[in-house]
N, C-alpha and C positions, 0 to 999 in steps of 0.2 A: 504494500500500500504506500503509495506517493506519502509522504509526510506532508507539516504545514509547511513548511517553507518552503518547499516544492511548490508546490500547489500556489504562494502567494507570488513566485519568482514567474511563475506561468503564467498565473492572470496578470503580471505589473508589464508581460512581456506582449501579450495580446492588447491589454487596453493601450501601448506606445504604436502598436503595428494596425490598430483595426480604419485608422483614419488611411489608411495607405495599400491594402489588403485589394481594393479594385482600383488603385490608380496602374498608370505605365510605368512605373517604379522601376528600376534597371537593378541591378546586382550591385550597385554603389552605393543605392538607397538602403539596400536590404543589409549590408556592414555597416552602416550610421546607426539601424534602427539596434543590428546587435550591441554594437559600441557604447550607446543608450542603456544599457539593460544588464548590461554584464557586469556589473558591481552588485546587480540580485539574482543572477545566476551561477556565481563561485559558488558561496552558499547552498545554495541547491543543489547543483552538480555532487559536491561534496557528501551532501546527507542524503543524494541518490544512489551513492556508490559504497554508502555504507550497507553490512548486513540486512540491516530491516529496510532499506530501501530498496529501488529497482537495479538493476545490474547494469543500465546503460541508457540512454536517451537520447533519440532522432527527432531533429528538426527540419521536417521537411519544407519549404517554404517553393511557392511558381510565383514568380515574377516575369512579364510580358519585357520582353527586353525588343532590339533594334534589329536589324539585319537578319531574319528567318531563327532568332531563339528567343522561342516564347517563355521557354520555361527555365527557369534554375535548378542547377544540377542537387541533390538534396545529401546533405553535409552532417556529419555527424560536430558537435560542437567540442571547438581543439583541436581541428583539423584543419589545415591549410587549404582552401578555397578555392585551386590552381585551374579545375576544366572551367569554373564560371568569370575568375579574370580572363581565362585565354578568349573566353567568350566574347567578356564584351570587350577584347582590345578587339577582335575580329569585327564587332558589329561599328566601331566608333572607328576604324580604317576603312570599312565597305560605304559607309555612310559620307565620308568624305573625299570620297573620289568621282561626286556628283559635280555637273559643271555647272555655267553660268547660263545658260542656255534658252532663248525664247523669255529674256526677260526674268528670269531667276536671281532674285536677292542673297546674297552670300553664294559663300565659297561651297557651301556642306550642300549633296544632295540629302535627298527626301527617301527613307528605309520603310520598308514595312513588311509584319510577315504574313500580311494576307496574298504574298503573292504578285502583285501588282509590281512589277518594274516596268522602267521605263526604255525602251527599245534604244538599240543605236542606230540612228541612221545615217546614210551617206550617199553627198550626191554623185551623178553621173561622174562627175571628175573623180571621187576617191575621198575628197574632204567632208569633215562632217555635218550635217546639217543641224542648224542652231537655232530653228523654230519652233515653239511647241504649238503656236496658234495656227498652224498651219503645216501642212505634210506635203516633201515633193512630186506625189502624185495628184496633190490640187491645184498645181501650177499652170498656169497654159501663155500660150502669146494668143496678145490681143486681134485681134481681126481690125485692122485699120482702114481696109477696102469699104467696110460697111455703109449707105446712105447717111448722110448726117442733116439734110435737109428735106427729111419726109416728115408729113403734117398730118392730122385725123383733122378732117375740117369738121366742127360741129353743127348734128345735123337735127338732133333731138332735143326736148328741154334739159335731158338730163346729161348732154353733153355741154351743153351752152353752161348749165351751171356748174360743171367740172370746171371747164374750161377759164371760167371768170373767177371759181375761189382760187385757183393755182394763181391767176394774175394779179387777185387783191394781197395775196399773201409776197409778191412780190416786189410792190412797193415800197415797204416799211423793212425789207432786205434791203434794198437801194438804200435808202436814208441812213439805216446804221453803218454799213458797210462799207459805203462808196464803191472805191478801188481798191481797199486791202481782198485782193481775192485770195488769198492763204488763210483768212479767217474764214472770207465768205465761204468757201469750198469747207471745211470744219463744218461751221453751221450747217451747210447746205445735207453734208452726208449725217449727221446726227438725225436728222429728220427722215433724211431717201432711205434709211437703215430701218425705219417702224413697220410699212407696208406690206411687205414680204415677209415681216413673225409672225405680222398679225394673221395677210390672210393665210400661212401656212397653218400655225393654230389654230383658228376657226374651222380650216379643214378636215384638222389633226382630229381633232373635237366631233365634226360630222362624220367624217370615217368609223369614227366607234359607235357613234351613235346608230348608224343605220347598217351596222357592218358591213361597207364596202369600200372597195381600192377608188381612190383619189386618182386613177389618171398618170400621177408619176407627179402631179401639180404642186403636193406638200411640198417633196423636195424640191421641184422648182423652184417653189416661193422663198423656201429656206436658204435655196442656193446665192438666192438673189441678193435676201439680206446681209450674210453672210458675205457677201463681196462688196455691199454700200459698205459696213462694218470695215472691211481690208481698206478702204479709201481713205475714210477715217482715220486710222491706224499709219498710212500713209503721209496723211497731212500733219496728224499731228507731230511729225518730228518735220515740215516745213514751217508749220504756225505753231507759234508759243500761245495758247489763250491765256486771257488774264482772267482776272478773278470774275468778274463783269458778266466776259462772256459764257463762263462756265454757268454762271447762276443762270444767265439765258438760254444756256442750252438745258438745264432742269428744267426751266418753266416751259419751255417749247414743247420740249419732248413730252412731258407730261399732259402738255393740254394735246397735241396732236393724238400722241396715240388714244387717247380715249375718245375723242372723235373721230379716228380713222376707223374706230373699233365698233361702233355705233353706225357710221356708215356703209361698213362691212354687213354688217348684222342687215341692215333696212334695205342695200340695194350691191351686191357685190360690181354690177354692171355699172354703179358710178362710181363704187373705190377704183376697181381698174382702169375707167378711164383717168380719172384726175391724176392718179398716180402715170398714166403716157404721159400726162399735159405737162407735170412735172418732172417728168426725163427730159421732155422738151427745153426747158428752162433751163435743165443743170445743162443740158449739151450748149443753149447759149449762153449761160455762164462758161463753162469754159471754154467756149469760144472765143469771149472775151479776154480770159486770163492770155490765152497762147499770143493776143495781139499786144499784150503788157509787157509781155516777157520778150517778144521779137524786135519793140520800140525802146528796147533796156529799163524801161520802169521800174520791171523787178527782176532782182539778181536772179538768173540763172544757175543756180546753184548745183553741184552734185545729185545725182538721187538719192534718196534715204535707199542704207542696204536691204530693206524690207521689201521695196518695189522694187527692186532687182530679183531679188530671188521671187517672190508672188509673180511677174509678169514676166519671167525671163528676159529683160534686159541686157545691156551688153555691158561690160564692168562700168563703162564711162558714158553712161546715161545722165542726162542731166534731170531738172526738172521738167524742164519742156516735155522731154519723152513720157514720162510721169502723167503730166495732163493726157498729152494725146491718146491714154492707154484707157486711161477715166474717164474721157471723153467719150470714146467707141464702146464702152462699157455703158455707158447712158445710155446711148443710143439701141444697143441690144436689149436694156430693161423696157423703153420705151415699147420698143415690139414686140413684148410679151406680154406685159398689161395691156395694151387697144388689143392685141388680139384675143387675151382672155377677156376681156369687153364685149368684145364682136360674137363672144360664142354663148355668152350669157344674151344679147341682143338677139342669139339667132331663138331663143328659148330654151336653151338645152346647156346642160352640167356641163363644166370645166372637166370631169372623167369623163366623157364621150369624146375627148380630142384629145391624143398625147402629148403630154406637158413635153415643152422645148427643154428638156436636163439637158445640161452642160453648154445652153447655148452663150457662146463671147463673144 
C-alpha cells in the first residue's frame, strides 16, 4: 500500500501538471513541471522503496511534441531522458529548415504531426518555386491578341440600368483619384475581386440545394475572382495605400458586396451584365494608365516578381507589361459575364452552357 506521503507527492504532482495535461507541451515543459515537484518526490520515492512500500514506480506521461512525435517516451524517475531529448532536438532541426516562402514570416517552418507537409516545388528551370498563393501549374501567358474594343450596347431596361450604375459609380472614382492610377487600379481590383465569390457561392449554394452540376460555372466564377485577387496582389507592391485608402477600401467592399449579393439573388441576368459594363471600365482604365506610362508621367518601373512568375513574363518586364496583361485579362472577364447574361436572357441556366474554365 502506497503510504501518505506517496500519495500527497502524487496529488502535489498532478495538481502542478493538470493545467498542462491537454496543452502542446513538448518534452521541455514536461522537465520544468518535474523540476517543480521533485523536492516532494525524494521523499516518496524513498518511502516507496522501502519494505512496506511499493518496489518501484513509473511515470508515464504523452506529450504532443513537433515534427511527427506525438508522444513521450515513458521514463522511469532517475533515469536519464536520452530517446525524448534526441527527440525533440530532431523535431526543433526539422522545424527549422522551413523557408521564407510565398510571404512566410521568420526563418522557422511550420511542423505538424497530422501529417500535413508542405511539398517542394520547382520550376521548369530547376529552381525552387517561392509561392504559396499560387502553384506553377496556375500560371499561363496572357492572350494579348484579344478584342479590347467590343461593347454590349444596351438594349433592355435592365441593361440600361446596369449600364448607368457602373457609370455613376465612376464619377466619384475620377474625383478621388485623378491620375494616381497605381491607386486607382488597387481600388478598382478590390471591388472587380466580389462578383465572381459571390456569384460562384450563390451557385455553390444552388448546387446543393437542388443536387445538381453547375455547368463547370462555380469554378468559372471562382477562377475569375481568384485572378481580380492576383491583380490586387500585383498592384499592391506598385501602390503603397495609405491609411485613407485602406478605410475606403473596407467601406466599399462592404457596401458592394452586399448589394452585389442582393442583386445576384433578385436578377442574376443584371449582376452579369453590370459586372461586363464594368470590365469595360477597368479595360479603359487601363487604357489610360499605359498612355501615362508611355508620356513618362509615371515611372516605368520593374515588374513586381509576382507578375513575372503568375503571367510568365520575361525576367525584364516592366510595369507597362504588367498593365497590358491586366488589361487583356479584363477584357476576357468582360466576355464571360455578357455572355452569362445573354444565356440567363435566352431563359435558360448558366449549367445548360459550358462555363468558359481557364479562359485568359
Amino acid at each position: 500500500m502506497m503510504s501518505r506521503g506517496g500519495a500527497k507527492a502524487a496529488s502535489s504532482l498532478l495538481k502542478a501538471a493538470r493545467p498542462r495535461l491537454f496543452s502542446t507541451a513538448t518534452t521541455s515543459t514536461i522537465r520544468s513541471m518535474y523540476n517543480e515537484t521533485s523536492h516532494l518526490l525524494r521523499p516518496a520515492v524513498a518511502d516507496l522503496a522501502s519494505p512496506s512500500g511499493m518496489s518501484g514506480w513509473i511515470w508515464t506521461t504523452r506529450a504532443p511534441a513537433m515534427g511527427g512525435v506525438r508522444f513521450a517516451s515513458t521514463v522511469t524517475l532517475g533515469e536519464k531522458t536520452t530517446t525524448t531529448e534526441a527527440n525533440q532536438k530532431k523535431a526543433e532541426n526539422e522545424s527549422s529548415t522551413g523557408g521564407d516562402a510565398g510571404g512566410n514570416k521568420g526563418g522557422k517552418g511550420i511542423a505538424s504531426y497530422w501529417g500535413v507537409e508542405p511539398s517542394k516545388i520547382t520550376k521548369e528551370d530547376g529552381t525552387e518555386w517561392k509561392w504559396n498563393c499560387f502553384r506553377p501549374w496556375e500560371t499561363y501567358k496572357a492572350d494579348l491578341t484579344i478584342d479590347l474594343s467590343k461593347h454590349h450596347v444596351p438594349t433592355t431596361f435592365l441593361d440600361r440600368l446596369a449600364y448607368w450604375t457602373v457609370k455613376s459609380l465612376r464619377w466619384p472614382t475620377d474625383l478621388f483619384f485623378q491620375r494616381r492610377y497605381g491607386c486607382r487600379a488597387m481600388m478598382l481590383e478590390t471591388v472587380a475581386a466580389v462578383p465572381g465569390m459571390v456569384g460562384g457561392m450563390l451557385l455553390h449554394c444552388k448546387s446543393l440545394r437542388r443536387f445538381e452540376q453547375s455547368g463547370g460555372w462555380i469554378k468559372a466564377l471562382l477562377e475569375e475572382a481568384e485572378n481580380e485577387r492576383m491583380h490586387l496582389m500585383t498592384f499592391m507592391e506598385v501602390a503603397k495605400p495609405k491609411w485613407y485608402e485602406r478605410a475606403l477600401v473596407i467601406t466599399v467592399q462592404g457596401v458592394f458586396f452586399n448589394a452585389y449579393f442582393l442583386g445576384y439573388l433578385i436578377s442574376p441576368k443584371f449582376a452579369h451584365r453590370m459586372v461586363g459594363y464594368l470590365e469595360e471600365e477597368a479595360i479603359h482604365s487601363y487604357t489610360e494608365f499605359l498612355k501615362e506610362l508611355d508620356k513618362g508621367n509615371i515611372e516605368n518601373v520593374p515588374a513586381p516578381a509576382i507578375a513575372i512568375d503568375y503571367w510568365r513574363l520575361p525576367a525584364d518586364a516592366t510595369l507597362r507589361d504588367v498593365v497590358m496583361v491586366v488589361r487583356a485579362d479584363e477584357a476576357h472577364h468582360r466576355d464571360v459575364n455578357h455572355f452569362a447574361s445573354d444565356i440567363h436572357y435566352q431563359g435558360r441556366e448558366l449549367k445548360e452552357a459550358p462555363a468558359p474554365i481557364g479562359y485568359h
